[in-house]
C-alpha distance (Angstrom), angle and dihedral (degrees) to the residues before:
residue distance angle dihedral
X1 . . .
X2 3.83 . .
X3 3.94 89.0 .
X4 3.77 91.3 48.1
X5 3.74 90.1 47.5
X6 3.51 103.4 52.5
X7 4.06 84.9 45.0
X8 3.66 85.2 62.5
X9 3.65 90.2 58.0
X10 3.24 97.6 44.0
X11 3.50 95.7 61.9
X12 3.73 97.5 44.4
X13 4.00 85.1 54.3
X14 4.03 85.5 63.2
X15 3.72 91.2 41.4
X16 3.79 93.7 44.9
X17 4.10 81.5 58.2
X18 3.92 92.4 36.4
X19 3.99 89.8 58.7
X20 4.10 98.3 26.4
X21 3.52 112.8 31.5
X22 3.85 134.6 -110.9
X23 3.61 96.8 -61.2
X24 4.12 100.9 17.8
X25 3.81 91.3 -177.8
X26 3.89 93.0 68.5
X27 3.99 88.1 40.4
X28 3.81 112.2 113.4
X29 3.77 113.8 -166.6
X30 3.91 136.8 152.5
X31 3.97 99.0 -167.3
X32 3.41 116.8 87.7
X33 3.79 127.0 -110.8
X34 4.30 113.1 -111.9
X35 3.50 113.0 -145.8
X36 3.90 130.2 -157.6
X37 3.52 107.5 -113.6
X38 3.66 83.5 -141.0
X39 3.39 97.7 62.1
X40 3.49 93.1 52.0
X41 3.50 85.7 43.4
X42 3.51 96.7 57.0
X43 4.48 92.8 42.9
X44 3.97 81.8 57.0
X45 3.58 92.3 55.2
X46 3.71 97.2 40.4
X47 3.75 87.6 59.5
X48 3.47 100.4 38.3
X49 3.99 98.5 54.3
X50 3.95 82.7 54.5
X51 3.67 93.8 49.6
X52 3.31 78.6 51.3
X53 4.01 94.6 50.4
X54 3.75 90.6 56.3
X55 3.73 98.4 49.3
X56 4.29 87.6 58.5
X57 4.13 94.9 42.3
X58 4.21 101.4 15.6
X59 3.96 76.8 -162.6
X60 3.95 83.8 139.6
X61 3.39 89.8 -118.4
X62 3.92 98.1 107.0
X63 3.37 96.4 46.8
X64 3.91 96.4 55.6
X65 3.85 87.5 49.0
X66 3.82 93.5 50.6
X67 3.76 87.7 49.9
X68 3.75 100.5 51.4
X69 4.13 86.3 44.9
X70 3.90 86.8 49.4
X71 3.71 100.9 42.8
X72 4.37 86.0 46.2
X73 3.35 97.3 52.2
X74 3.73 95.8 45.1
X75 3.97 89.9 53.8
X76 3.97 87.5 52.2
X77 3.44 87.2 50.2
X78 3.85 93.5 41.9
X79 3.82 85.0 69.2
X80 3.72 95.7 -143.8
X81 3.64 113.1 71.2
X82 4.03 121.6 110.4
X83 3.41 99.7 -159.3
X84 3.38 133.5 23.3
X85 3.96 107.4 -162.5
X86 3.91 90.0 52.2
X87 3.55 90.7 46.6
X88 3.66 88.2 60.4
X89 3.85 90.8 43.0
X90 3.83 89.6 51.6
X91 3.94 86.0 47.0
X92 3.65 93.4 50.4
X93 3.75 97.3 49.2
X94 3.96 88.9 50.2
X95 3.66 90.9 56.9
């Protein structure tokens, strides 16, 4: 799941560039972002099938994999997030 996981984010690192520019933080705009409905489709699934996962085991392990999908997505949606992976790092820690 780990491998899957950090797939996840990887992609949403290219799509938080793909939909926000190279350095999204410094990106100034008044237009609002359209998002695929399959995409966001696809996130909610992702997250629910591991919400599902830790319901059946409760091992813990589902639940910290729907989190770091949930808290990536949300910074690509946020709009102004850099990078991704140290979001989630500075997310982590804060916890």
């Amino acid at each position: 799941m780990e491998t899957a996981v950090a797939d996840v984010v990887a992609t949403l690192e290219v799509l938080n560039h793909e939909l926000n520019g190279k350095l999204p933080s410094e990106t100034i705009t008044t237009a609002p972002t359209l998002m695929s409905t399959d995409v966001a489709y696809a996130l909610a699934e992702i997250v629910r099938m591991l919400r599902d996962y830790e319901a059946r085991t409760g091992d813990g392990s589902g639940a910290e994999a729907a989190w770091m999908v949930d808290t990536a997505w949300v910074a690509v949606l946020a709009g102004d997030i850099d990078d991704v992976k140290e979001h989630l790092a500075d997310e982590r820690r804060a916890r």
